[in-house]
N, CA, C and O atoms as a DFTB+ gen file, in Angstrom:
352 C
 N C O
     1  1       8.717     -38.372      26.282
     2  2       8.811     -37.029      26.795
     3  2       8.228     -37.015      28.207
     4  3       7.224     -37.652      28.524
     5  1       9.167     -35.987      29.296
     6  2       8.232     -36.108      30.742
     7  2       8.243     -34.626      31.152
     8  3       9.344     -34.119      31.367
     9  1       7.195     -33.919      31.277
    10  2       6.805     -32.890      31.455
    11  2       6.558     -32.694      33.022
    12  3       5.528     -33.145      33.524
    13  1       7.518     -32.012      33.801
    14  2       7.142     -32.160      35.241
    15  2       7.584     -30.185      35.581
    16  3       8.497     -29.425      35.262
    17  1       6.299     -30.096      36.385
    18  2       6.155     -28.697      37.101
    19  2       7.358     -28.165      38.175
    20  3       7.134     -28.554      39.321
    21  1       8.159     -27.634      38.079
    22  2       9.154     -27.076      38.856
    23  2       8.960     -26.498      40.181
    24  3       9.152     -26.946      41.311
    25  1       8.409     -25.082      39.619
    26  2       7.651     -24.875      40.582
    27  2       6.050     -23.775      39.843
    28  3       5.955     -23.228      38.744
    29  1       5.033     -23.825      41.009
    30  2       4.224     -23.304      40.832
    31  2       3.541     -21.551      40.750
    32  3       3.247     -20.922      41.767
    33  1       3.440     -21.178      39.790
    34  2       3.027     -19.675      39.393
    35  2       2.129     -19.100      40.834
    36  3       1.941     -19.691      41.897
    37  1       1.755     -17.965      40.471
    38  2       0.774     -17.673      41.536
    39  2      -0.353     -16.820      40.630
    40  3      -0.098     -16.686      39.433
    41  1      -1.340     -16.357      41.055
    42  2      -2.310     -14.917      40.889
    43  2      -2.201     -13.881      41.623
    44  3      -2.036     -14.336      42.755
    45  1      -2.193     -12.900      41.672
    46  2      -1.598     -11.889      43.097
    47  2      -3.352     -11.028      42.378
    48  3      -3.827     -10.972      41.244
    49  1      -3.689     -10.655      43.346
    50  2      -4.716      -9.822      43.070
    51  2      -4.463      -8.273      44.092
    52  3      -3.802      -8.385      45.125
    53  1      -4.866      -7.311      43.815
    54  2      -4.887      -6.286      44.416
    55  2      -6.276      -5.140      44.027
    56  3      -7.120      -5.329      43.151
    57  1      -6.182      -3.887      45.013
    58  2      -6.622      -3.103      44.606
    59  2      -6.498      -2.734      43.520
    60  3      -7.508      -2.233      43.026
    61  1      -5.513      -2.787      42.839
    62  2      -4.910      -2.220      41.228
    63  2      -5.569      -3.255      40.251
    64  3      -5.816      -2.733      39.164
    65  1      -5.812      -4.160      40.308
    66  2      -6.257      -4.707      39.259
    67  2      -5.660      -6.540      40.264
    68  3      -5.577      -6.890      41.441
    69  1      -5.383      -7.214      38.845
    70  2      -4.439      -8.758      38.874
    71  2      -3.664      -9.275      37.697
    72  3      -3.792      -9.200      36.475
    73  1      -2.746      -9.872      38.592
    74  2      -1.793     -10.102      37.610
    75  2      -1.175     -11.646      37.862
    76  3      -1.616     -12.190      38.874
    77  1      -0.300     -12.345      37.143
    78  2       0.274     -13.340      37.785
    79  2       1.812     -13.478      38.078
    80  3       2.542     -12.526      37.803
    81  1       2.152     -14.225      38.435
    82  2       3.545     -15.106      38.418
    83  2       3.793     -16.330      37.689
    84  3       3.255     -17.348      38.125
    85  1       4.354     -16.390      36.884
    86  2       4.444     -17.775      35.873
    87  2       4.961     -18.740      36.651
    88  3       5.826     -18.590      37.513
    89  1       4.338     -19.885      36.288
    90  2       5.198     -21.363      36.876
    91  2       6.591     -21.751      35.777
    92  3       6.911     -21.120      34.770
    93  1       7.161     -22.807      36.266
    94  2       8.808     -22.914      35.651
    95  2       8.101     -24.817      35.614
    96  3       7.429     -25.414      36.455
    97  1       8.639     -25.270      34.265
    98  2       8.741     -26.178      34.030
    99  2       9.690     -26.554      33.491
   100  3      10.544     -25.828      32.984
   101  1       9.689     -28.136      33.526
   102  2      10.982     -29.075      33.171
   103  2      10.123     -29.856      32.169
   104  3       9.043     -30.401      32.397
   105  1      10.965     -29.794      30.750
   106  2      10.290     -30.973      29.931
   107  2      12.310     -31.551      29.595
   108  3      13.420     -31.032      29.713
   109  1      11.647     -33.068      29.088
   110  2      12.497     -34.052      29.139
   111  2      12.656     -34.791      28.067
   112  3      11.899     -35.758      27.983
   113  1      13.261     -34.659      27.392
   114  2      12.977     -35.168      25.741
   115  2      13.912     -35.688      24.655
   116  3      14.184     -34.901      23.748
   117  1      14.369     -36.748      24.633
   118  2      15.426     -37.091      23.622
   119  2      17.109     -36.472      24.416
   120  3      17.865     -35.650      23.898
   121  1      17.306     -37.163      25.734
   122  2      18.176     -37.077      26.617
   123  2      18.527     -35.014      26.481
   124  3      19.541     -34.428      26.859
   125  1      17.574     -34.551      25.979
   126  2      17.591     -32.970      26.576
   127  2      16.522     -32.288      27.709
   128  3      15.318     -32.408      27.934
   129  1      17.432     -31.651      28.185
   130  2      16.359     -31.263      29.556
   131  2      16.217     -29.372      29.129
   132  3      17.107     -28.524      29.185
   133  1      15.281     -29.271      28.866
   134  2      14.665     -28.118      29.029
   135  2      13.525     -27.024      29.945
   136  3      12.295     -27.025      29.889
   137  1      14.145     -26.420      30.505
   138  2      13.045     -25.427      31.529
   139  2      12.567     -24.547      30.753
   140  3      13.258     -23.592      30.398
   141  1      11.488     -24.686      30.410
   142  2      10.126     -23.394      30.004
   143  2      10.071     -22.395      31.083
   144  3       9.688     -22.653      32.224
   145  1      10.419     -21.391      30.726
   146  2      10.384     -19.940      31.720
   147  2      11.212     -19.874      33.217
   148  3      10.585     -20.735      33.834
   149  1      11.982     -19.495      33.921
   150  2      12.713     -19.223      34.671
   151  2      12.490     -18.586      36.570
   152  3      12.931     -18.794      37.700
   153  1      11.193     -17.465      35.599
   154  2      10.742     -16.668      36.964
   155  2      11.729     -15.930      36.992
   156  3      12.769     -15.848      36.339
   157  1      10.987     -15.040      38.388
   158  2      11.724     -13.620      38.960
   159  2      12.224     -14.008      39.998
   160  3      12.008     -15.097      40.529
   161  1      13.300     -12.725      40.577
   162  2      14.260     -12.587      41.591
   163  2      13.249     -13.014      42.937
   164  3      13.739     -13.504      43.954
   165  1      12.244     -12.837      42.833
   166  2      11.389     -13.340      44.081
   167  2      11.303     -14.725      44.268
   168  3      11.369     -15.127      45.430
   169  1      11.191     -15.407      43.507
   170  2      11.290     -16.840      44.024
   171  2      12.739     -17.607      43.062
   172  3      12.742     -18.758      42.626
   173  1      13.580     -16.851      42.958
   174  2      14.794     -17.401      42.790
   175  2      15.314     -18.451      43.784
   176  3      15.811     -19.448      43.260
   177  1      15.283     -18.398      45.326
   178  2      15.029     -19.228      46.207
   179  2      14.441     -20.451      46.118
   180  3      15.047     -21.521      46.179
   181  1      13.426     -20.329      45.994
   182  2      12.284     -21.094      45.997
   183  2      13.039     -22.401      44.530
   184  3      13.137     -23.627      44.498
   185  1      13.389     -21.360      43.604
   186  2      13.972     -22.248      42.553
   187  2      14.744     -22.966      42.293
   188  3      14.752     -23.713      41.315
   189  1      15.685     -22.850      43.287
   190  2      17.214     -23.150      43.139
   191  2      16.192     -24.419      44.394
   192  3      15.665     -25.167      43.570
   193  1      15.894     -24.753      45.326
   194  2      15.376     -25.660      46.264
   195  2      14.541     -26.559      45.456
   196  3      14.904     -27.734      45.524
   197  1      13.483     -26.320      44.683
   198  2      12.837     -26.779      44.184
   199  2      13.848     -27.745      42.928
   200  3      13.546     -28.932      42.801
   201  1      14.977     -27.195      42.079
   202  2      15.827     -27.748      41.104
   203  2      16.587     -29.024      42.327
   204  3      17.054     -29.991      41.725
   205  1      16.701     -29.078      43.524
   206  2      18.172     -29.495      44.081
   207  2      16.836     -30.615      44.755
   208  3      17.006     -31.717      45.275
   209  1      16.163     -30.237      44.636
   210  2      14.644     -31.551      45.255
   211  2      14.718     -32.581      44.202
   212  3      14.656     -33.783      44.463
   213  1      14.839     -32.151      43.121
   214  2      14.700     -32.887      42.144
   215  2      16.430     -33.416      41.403
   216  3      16.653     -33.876      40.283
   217  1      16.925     -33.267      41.976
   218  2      18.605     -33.041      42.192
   219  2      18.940     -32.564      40.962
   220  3      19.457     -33.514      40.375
   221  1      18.929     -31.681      40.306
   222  2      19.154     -30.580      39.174
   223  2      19.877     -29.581      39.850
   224  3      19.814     -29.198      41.018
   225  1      20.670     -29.184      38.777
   226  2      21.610     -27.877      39.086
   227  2      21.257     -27.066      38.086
   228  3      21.019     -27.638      37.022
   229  1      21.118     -25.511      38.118
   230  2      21.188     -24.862      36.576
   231  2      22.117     -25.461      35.793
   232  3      21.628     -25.741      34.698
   233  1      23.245     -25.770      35.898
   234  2      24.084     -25.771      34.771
   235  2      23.989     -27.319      34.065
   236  3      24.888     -27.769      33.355
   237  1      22.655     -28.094      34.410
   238  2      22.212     -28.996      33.922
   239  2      21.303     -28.933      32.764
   240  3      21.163     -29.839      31.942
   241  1      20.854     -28.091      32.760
   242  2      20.258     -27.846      31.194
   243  2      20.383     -27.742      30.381
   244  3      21.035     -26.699      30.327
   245  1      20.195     -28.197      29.106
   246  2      20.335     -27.815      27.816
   247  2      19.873     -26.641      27.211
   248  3      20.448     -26.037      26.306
   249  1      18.852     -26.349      27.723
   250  2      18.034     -25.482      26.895
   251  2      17.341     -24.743      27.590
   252  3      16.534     -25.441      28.203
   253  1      17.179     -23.240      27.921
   254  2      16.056     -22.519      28.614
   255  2      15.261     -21.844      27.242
   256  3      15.810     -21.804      26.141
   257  1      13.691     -21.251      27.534
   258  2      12.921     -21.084      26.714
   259  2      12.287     -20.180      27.419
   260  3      11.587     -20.612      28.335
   261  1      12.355     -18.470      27.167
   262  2      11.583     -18.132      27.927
   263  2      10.565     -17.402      26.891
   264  3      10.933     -16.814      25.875
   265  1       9.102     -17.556      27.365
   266  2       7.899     -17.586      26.579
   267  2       7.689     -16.068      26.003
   268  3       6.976     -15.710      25.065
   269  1       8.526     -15.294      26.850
   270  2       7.987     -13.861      26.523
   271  2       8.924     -13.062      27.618
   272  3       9.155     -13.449      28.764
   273  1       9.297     -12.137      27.140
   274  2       9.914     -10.785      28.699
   275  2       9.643     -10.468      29.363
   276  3      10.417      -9.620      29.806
   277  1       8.338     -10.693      30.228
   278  2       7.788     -10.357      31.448
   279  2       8.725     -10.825      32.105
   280  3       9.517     -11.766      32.042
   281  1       8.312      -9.394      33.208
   282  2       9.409      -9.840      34.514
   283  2       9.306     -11.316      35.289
   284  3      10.200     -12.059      35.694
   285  1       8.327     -11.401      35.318
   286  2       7.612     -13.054      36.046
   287  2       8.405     -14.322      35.297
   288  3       8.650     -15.361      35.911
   289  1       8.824     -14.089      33.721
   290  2       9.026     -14.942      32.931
   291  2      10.295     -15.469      33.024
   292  3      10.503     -16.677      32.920
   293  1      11.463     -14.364      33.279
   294  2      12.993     -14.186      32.589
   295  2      13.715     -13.495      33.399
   296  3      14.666     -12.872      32.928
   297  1      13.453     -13.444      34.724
   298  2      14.645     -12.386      35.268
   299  2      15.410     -13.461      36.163
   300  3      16.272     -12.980      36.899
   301  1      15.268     -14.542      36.204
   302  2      16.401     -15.784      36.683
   303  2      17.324     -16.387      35.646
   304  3      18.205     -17.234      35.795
   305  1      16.772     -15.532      34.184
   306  2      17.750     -16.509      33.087
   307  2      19.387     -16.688      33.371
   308  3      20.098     -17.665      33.138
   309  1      19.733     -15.383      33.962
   310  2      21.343     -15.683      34.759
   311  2      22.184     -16.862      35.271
   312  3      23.390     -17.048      35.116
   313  1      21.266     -17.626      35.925
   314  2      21.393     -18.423      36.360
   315  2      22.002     -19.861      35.781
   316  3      22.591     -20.720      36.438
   317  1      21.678     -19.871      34.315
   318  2      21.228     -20.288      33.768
   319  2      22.952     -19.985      31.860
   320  3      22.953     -19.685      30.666
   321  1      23.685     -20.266      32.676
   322  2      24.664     -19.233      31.827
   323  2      25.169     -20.063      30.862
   324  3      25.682     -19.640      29.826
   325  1      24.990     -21.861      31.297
   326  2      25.834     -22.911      30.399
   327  2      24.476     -23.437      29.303
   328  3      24.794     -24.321      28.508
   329  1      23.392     -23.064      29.258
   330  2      22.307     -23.495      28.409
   331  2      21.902     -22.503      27.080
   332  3      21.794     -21.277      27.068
   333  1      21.755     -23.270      26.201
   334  2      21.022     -22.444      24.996
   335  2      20.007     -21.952      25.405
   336  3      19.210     -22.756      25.890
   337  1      19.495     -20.094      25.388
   338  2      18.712     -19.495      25.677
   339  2      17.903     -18.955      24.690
   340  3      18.289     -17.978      24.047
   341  1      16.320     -19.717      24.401
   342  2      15.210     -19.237      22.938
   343  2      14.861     -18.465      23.834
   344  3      14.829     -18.512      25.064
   345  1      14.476     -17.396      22.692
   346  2      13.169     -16.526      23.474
   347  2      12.167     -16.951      22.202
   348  3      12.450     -16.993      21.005
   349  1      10.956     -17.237      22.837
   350  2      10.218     -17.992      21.834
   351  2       8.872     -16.606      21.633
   352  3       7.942     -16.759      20.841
């Protein structure tokens, strides 16, 4: 199995309180490639560069997994249209 970081989450802090941004991972496992969580329309960019660094296309996946419905988590699953989609 190879577990490699996609890209990296953030912490955003504010007057209002804090909150985060989830990171997107790639695990690798028994010739299936799976991304743990997706992220938001904000670093959709960032994602699609970060997949093509690593020469990945969305429609290379087998499997997306997103951990929960936060916006941070799942609003790139679109992308993402030829893969089995858990919501775990």
């Amino acid at each position: 199995m190879r577990i490699q970081r996609v890209l990296q989450g953030a912490g955003i802090r504010s007057s209002l309180g804090t909150m985060g941004a989830c990171s997107i991972t790639l695990i690798e496992d028994m010739n299936k490639r799976i991304l743990f969580d997706v992220g938001h329309f904000g670093n959709r960019d960032k994602l699609k560069e970060s997949l093509s660094r690593i020469s990945l296309k969305p429609s290379e996946f087998d499997v997306v997994v997103l951990s929960h419905l936060h916006w941070d988590h799942c609003l790139n699953v679109e992308l993402f249209k030829d893969s089995q989609i858990i919501l775990y």
